[in-house]
C-alpha positions in Angstrom: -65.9 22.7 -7.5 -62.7 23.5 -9.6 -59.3 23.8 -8.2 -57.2 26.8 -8.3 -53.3 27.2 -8.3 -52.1 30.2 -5.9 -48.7 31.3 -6.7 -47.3 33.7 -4.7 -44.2 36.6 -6.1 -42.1 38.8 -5.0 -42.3 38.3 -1.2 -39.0 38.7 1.0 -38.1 36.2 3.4 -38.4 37.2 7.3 -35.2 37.7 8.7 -34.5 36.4 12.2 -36.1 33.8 14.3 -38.9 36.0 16.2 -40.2 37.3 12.3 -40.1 33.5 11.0 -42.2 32.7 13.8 -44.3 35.7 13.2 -44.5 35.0 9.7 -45.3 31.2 10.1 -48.1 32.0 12.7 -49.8 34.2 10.4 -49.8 32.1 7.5 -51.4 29.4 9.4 -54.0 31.9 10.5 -54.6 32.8 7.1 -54.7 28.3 5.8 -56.9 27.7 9.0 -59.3 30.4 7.9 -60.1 29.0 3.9 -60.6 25.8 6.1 -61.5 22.6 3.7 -61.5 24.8 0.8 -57.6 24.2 1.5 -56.2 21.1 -1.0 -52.6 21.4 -0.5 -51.0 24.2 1.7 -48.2 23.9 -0.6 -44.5 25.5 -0.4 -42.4 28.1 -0.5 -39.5 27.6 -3.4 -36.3 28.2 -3.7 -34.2 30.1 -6.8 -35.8 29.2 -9.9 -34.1 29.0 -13.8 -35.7 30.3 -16.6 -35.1 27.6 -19.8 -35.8 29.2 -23.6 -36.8 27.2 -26.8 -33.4 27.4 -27.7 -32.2 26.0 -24.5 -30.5 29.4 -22.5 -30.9 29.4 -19.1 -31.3 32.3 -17.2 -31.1 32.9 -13.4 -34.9 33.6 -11.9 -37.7 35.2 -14.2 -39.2 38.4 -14.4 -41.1 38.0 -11.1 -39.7 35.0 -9.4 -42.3 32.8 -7.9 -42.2 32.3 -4.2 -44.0 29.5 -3.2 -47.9 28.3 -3.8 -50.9 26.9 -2.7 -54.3 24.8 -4.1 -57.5 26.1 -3.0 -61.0 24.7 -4.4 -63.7 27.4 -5.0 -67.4 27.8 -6.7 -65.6 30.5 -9.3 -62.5 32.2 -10.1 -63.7 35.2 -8.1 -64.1 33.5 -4.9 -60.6 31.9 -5.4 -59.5 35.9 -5.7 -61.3 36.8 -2.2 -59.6 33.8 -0.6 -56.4 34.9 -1.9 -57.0 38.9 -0.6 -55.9 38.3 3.2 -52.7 36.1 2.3 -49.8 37.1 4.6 -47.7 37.2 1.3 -48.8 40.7 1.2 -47.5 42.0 3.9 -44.0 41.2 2.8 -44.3 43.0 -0.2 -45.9 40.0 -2.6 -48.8 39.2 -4.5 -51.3 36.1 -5.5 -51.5 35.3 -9.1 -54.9 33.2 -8.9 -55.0 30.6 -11.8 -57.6 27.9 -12.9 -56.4 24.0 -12.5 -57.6 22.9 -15.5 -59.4 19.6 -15.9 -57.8 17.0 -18.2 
């Protein structure tokens, strides 16, 4: 089975301490439900810095990365129906489902 990278954009944090839990509760829904197929649960992040070959750095990126997961899955389109209930969508995000390839 081949690994696959979620990264998840564009969501907005909950604000307050009832939509945190909210939030947290539903995520762990969502990991509980992909079961073993679940690697590494993974992270949000924090601000990120864009660097350029010539060595600018720019605040964020074009859409900022959130946070991610690794899932393992049979193809790349059962990774993508793993990654259709994330909570991230509720906040306004998405799931860029990418390959971890071998090396």
């Amino acid at each position: 089975m081949a690994k696959y990278l979620f990264i998840y954009h564009g969501a907005k944090a909950p604000e307050g301490e009832d939509a945190q839990q909210q939030a947290m509760a539903a995520w762990m829904s969502w990991m509980e439900g992909i079961g073993a197929a679940l690697v590494d649960g993974g992270a949000p992040v924090g601000k990120s810095k864009t660097v350029s070959a010539s060595g600018t750095v720019d605040d964020g990126g074009a859409n900022p990365v959130a946070g991610y997961s690794i899932v393992e899955a049979d193809s790349h389109a059962a990774a993508a129906r793993m990654a259709e209930g994330c909570p991230v969508h509720a906040d306004g995000g998405s799931v860029e489902v990418a390959e971890i390839l071998p090396m």
